[in-house]
C-alpha positions in Angstrom: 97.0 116.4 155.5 94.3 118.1 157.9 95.6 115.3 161.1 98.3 115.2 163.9 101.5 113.0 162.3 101.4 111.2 165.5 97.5 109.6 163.8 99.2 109.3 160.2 102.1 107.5 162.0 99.9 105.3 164.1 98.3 104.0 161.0 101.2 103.0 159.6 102.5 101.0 162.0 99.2 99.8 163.6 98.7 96.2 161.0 94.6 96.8 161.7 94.3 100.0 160.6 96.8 99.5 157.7 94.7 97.2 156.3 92.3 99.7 156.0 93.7 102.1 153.8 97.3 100.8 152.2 95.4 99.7 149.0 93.1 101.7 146.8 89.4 100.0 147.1 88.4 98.0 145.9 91.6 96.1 146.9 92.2 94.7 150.2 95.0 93.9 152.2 94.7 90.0 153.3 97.3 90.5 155.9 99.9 92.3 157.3 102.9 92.3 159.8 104.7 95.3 161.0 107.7 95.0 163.2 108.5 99.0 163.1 112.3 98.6 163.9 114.9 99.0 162.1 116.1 95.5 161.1 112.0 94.5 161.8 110.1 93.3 159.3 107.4 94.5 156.8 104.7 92.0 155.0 101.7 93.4 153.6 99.8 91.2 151.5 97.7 92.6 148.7 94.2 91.0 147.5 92.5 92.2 144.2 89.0 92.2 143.8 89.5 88.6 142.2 90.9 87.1 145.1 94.4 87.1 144.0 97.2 88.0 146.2 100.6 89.6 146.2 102.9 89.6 149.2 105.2 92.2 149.6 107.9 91.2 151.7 110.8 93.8 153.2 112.5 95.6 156.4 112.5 98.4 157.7 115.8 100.7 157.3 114.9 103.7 159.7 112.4 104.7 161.6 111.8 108.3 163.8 108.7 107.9 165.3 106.3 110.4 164.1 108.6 111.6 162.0 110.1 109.1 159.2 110.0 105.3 158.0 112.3 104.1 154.9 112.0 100.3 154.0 113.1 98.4 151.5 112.1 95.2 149.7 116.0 94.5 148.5 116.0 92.5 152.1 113.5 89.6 153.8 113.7 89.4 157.3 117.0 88.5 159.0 118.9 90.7 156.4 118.3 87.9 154.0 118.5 89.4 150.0 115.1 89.5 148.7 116.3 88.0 145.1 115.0 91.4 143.5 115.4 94.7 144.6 112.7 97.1 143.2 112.3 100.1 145.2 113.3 101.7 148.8 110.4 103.9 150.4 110.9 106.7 152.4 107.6 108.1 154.5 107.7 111.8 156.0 105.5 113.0 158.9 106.3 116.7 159.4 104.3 119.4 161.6 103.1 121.5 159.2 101.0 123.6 162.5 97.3 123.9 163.7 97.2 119.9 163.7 97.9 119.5 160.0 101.0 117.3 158.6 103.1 118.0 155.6 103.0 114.0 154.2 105.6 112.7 152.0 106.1 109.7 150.5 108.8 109.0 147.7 109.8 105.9 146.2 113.4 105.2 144.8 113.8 102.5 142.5 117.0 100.7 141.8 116.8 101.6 138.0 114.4 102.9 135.4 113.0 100.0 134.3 111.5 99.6 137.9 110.1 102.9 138.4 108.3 102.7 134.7 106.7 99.4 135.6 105.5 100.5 139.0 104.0 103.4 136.9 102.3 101.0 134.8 101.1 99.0 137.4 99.6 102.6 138.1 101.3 103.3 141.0 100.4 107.0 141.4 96.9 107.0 140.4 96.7 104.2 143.1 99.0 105.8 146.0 97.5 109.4 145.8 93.6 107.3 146.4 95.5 105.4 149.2 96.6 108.6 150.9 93.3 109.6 151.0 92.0 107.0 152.5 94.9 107.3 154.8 93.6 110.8 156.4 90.5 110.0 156.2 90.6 106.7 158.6 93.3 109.0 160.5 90.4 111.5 161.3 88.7 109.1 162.8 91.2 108.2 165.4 
């Protein structure tokens, strides 16, 4: 991506920028809470264009700042099992020079069945928009 990792980073973490680019538009995000620690917890709630929403409650495993995040949804907060694993996430921030950043984002899910439903649900049609709007809201910053 053509922005510093410290940007990309910041809106990640930062709950009023996230809002602005975590979902492909038309979706929304209704709310979200970022405690960036590991042991902190992540909810981002998702709004269709109907209104609908879908929280996605997890916590954070690891965090590097301007480096690397990896959360999970296999936990709530206070450690507390979700009730159904589906994926962990792992988010790379690496100097790629000149003010660029190589971006990676990978999703492990805990079996097949998982990653063909998040698929479905047209997950990288939808991720590859949101990274978009990721870099572009970062370029703004």
């Amino acid at each position: 991506m053509d922005v510093p990792r410290e940007k990309l980073f910041r809106c990640w973490h930062d709950p009023e920028l996230l809002k602005q680019w975590f979902v492909p538009k038309p979706w929304t995000i209704a709310s979200a809470e970022v405690d960036l620690r590991p042991g902190g917890r992540s909810l981002v709630v998702m709004q269709d264009p109907e209104g609908n929403q879908y929280p996605n409650e997890g916590v954070y495993l690891e965090v590097v700042p301007n480096e690397k995040i990896v959360s999970t949804d296999a936990f709530t907060a206070g450690w507390k099992p979700s009730g159904k694993a589906f994926m962990v996430a792992e988010t790379l921030f690496e100097d790629a020079g000149n003010g660029k950043t190589r971006y990676t984002a990978t999703a492990r899910h805990w079996n097949a069945e998982d990653r063909e439903a998040h698929a479905k649900m047209g997950f990288h049609e939808g991720w590859g928009m949101a990274a978009d709007q990721l870099e572009a809201l970062a370029k703004t910053l």
